[in-house]
MDAnalysis code that builds the backbone (N, CA, C; Angstrom):
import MDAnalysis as mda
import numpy as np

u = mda.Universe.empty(264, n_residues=88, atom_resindex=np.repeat(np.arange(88), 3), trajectory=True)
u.add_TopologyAttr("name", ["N", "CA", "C"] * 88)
u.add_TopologyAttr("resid", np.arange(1, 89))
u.add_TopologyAttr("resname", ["UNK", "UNK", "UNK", "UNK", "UNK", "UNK", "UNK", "UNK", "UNK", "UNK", "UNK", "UNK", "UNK", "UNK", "UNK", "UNK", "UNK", "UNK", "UNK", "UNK", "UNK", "UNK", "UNK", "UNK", "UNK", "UNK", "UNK", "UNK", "UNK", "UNK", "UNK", "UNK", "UNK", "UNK", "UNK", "UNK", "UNK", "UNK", "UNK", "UNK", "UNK", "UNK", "UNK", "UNK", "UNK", "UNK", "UNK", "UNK", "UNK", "UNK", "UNK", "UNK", "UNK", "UNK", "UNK", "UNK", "UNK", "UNK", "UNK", "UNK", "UNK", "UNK", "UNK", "UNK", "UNK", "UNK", "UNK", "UNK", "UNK", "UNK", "UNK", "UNK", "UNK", "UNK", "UNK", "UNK", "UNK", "UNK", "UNK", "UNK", "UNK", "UNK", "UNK", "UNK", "UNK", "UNK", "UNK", "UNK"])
u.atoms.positions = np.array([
    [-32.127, 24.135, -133.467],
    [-30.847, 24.668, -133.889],
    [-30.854, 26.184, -133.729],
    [-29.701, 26.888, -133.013],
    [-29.522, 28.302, -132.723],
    [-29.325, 28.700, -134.455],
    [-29.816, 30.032, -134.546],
    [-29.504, 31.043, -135.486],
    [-28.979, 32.078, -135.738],
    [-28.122, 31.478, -134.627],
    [-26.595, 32.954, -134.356],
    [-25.520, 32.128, -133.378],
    [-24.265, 32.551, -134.107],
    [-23.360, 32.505, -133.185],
    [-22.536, 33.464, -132.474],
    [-21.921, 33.063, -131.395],
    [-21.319, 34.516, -130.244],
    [-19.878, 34.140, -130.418],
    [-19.332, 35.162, -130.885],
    [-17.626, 35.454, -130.581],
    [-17.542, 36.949, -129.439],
    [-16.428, 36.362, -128.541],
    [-16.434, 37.437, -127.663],
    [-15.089, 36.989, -126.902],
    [-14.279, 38.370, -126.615],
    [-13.178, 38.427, -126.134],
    [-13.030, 39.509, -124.759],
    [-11.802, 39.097, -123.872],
    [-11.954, 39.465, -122.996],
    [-10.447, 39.579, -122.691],
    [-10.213, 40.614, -121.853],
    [-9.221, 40.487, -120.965],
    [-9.032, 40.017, -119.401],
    [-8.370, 38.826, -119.025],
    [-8.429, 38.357, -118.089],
    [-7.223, 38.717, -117.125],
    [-8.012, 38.923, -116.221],
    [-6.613, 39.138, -114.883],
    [-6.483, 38.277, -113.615],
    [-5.459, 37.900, -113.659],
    [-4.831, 36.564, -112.590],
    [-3.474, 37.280, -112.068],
    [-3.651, 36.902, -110.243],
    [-2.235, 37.107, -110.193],
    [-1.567, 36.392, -110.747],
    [0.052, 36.492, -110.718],
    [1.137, 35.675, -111.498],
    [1.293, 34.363, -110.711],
    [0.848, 34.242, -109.358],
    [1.424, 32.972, -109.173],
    [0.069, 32.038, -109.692],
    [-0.803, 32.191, -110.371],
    [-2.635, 31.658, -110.918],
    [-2.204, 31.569, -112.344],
    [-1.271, 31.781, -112.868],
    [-1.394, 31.538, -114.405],
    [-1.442, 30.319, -114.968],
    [-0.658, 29.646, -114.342],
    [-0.611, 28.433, -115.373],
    [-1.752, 27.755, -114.371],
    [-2.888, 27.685, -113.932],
    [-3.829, 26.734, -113.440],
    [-4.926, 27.742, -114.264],
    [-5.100, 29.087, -114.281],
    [-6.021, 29.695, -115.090],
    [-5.854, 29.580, -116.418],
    [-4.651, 29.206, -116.962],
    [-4.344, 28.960, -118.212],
    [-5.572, 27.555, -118.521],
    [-4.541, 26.433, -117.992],
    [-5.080, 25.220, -117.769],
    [-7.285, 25.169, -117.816],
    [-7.439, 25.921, -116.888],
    [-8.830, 26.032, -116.723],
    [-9.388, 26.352, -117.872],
    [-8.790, 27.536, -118.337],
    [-9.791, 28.042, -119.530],
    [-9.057, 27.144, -120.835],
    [-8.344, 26.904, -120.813],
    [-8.274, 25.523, -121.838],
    [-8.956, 24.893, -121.533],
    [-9.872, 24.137, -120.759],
    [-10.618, 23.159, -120.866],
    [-12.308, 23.411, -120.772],
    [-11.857, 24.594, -121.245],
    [-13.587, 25.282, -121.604],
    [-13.538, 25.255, -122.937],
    [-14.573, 24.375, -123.457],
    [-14.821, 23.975, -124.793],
    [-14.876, 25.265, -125.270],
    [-14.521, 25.332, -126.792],
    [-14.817, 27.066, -127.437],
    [-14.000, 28.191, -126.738],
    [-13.047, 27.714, -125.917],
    [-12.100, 28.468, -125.727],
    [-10.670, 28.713, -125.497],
    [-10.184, 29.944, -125.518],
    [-8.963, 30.352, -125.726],
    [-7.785, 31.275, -125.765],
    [-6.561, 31.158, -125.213],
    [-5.890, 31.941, -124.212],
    [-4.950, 32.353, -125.572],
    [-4.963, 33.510, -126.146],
    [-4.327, 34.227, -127.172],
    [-2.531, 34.721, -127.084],
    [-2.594, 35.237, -125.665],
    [-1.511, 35.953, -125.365],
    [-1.680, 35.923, -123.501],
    [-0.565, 35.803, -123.239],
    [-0.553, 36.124, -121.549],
    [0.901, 36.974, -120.859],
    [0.846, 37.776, -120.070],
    [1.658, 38.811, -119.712],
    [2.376, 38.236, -118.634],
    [3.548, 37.673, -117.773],
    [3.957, 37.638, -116.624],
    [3.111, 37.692, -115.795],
    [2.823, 39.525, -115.729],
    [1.827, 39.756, -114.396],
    [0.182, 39.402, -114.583],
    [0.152, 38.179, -115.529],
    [-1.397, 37.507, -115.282],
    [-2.245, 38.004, -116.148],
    [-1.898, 39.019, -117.122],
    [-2.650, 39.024, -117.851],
    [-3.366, 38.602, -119.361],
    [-4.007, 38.478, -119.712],
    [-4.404, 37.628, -120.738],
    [-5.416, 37.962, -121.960],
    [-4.923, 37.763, -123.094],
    [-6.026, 37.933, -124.433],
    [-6.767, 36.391, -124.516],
    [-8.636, 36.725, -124.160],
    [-9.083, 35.191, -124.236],
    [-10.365, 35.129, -124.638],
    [-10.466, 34.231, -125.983],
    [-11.899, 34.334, -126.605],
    [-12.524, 33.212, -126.089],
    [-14.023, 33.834, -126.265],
    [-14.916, 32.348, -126.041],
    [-16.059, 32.270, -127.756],
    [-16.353, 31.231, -127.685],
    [-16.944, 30.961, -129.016],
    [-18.340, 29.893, -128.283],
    [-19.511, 30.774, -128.635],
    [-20.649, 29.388, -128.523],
    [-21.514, 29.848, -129.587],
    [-22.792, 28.828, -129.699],
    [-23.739, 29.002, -130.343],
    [-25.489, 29.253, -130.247],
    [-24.995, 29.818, -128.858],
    [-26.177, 30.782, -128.631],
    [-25.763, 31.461, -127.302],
    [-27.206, 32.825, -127.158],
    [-26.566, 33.596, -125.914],
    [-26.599, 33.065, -124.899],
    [-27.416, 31.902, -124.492],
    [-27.831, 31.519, -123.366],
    [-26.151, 31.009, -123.130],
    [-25.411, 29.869, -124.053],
    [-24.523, 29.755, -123.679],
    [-23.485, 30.192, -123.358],
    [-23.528, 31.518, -124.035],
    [-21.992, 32.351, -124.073],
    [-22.431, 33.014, -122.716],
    [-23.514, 33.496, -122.030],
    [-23.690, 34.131, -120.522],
    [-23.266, 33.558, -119.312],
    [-23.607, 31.315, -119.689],
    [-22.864, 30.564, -118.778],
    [-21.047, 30.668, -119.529],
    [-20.587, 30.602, -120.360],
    [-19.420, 30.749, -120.371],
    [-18.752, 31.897, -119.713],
    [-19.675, 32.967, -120.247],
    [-18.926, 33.918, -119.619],
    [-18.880, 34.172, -117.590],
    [-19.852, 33.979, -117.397],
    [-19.993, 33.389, -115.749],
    [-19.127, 32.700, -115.330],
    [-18.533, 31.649, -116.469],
    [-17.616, 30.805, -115.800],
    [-16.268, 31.489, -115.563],
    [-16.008, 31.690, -116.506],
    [-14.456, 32.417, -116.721],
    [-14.278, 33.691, -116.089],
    [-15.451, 34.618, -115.887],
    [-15.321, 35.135, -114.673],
    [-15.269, 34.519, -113.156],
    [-15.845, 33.556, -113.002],
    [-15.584, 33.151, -111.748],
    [-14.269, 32.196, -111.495],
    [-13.354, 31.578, -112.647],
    [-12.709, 30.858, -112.075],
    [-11.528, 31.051, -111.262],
    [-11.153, 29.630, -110.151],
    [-10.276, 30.215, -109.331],
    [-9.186, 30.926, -109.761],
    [-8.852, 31.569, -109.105],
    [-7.557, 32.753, -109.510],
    [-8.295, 33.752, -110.457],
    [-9.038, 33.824, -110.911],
    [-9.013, 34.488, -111.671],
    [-9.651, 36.521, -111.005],
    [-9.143, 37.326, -111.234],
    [-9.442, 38.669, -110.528],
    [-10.397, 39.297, -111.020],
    [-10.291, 39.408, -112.199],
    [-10.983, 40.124, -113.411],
    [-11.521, 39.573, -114.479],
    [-12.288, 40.055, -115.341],
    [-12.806, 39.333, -116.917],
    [-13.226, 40.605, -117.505],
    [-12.454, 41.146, -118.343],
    [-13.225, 42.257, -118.857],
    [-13.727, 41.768, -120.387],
    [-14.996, 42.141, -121.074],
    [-15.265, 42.190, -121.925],
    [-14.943, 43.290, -122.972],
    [-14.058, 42.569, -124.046],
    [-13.650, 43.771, -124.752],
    [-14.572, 43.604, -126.399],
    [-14.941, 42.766, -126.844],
    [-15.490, 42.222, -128.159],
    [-16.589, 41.386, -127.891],
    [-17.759, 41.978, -128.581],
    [-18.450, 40.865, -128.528],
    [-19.553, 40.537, -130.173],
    [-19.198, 40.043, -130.747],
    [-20.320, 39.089, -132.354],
    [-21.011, 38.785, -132.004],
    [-21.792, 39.037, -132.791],
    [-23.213, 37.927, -133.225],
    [-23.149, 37.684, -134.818],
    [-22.827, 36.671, -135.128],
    [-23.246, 35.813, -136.223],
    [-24.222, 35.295, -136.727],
    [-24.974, 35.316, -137.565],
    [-26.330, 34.551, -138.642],
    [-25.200, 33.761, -138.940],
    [-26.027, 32.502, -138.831],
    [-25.771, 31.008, -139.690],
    [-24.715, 31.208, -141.513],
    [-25.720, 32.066, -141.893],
    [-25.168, 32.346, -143.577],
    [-24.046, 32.999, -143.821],
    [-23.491, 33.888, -142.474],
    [-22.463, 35.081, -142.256],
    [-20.902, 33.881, -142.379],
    [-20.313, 34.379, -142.788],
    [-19.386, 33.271, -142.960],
    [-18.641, 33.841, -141.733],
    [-17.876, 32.477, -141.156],
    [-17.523, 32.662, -139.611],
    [-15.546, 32.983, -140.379],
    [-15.230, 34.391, -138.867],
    [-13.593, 34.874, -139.559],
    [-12.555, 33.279, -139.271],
    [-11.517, 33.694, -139.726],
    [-10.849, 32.793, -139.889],
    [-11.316, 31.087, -140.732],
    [-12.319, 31.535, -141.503],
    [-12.423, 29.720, -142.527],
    [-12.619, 29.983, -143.671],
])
């Protein structure tokens, strides 16, 4: 069992005609989620795992997916188990 969890947010950039399939995509990345999105493709989008190894393949992913231009990292947590997680 990991002894930390990763919250980390990003700004994502897609052209406009890639939104709704980059939308789609990163919806179906477990632990994640599309906050806000702009016309011109841009996007508020967290990922949530429970260790680094995983949040490095998440984040790999969502940088690479199709359409997608950019991934900037704007936030990134680390959580202890005992730390009470925001929003519960």
């Amino acid at each position: 069992m990991s002894n930390e969890y990763h919250i980390s947010s990003f700004v994502v950039h897609c052209l406009p005609d890639d939104i709704r399939g980059v939308r789609r995509a990163i919806g179906a990345m477990e632990g994640s989620e599309v906050h806000a999105c702009t016309d011109d493709g841009k996007m508020v989008v967290t990922l949530e795992r429970d260790n680094r190894t995983d949040m490095q393949v998440a984040m790999e992913a969502l940088a690479t997916l199709s359409g997608v231009l950019s991934a900037s990292l704007t936030y990134h947590r680390v959580e202890a188990p005992d730390e009470p997680r925001e929003n519960q």
